[in-house]
C-alpha positions in Angstrom: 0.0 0.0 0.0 1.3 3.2 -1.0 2.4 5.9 2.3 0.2 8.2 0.7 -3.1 5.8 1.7 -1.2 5.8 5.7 -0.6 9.4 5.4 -4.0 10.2 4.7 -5.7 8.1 7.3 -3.1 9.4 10.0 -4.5 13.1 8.6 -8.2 11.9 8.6 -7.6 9.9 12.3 -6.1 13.7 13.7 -9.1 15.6 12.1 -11.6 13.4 13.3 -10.5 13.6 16.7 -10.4 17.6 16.6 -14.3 17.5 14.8 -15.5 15.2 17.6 -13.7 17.7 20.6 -15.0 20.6 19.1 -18.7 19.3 18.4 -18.5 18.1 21.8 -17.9 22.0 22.7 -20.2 23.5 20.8 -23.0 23.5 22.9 -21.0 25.0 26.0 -20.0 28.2 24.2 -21.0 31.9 24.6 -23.3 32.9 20.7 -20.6 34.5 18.9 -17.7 32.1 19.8 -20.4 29.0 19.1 -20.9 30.8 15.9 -17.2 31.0 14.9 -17.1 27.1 16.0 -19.3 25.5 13.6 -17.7 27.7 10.7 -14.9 26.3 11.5 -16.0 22.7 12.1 -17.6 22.9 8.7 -14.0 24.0 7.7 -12.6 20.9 8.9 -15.6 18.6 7.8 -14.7 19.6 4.4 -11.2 18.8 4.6 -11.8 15.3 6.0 -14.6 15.1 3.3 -11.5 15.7 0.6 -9.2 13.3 2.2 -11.9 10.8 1.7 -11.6 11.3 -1.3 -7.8 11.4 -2.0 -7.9 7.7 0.1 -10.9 6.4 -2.2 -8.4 7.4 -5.0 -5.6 5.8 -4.1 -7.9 2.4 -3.0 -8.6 2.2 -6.9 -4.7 2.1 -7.5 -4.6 -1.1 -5.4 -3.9 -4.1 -7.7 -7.8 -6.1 -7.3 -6.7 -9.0 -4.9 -5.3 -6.5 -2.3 -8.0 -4.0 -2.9 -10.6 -5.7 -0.3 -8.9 -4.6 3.0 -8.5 -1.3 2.1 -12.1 -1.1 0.9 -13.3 -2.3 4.0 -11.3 0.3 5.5 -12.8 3.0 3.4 -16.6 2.0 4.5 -15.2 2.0 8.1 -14.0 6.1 7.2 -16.9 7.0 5.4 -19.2 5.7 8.2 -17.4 7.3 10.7 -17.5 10.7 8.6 -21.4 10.0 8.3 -21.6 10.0 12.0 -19.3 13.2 12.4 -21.7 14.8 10.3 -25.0 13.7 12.1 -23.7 14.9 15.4 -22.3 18.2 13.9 -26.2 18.8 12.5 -27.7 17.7 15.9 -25.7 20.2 17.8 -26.3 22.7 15.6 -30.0 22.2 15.8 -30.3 22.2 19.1 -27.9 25.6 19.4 -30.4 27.1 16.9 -33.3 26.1 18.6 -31.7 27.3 21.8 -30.8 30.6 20.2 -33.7 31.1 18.9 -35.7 30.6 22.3 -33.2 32.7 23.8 -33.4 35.4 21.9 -37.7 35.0 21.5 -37.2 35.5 25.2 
């Protein structure tokens, strides 16, 4: 398997672990810094998104018999990403709902 594949799933295992700390912190945070948290989280949802892709790529470079592991892997990131990105739209739901009962206050 290529070090590109390893570097991008060491990249994508960091930036996971950063979206799941700051989706975590979302909820805790004062309106305007909240705000500047999700931008950013969908900053780094995006990246991971495009490091998906760059592995997926370099899956379909695998010779065929030595492709199944690393497509397994794949489903494994993507699922993971899935669930970033359900959590990430439940906080921010419930911060807009908040806000918005805050501020209809």
């Amino acid at each position: 398997m290529s070090s590109d594949f390893e570097g991008y799933e060491q990249d994508f295992a960091v930036l996971t672990a950063e979206i799941t700390s700051k989706i975590a912190r979302v909820p805790r945070l004062p309106p305007d810094e909240k705000k500047q948290m999700v931008a950013n989280v969908e900053k780094q949802l995006e990246e991971a998104k495009e490091l998906l892709e760059q592995m997926d790529l370099e899956v379909r470079e695998i010779p065929p018999q030595s492709r199944g592991m690393y497509s397994n892997r794949m489903r494994s990131y993507k699922q993971e990403m899935g669930k970033l990105e359900t959590d990430f739209l439940l906080i921010t739901d419930k911060s807009q709902q908040h806000l918005e009962v805050t501020v209809g206050q």
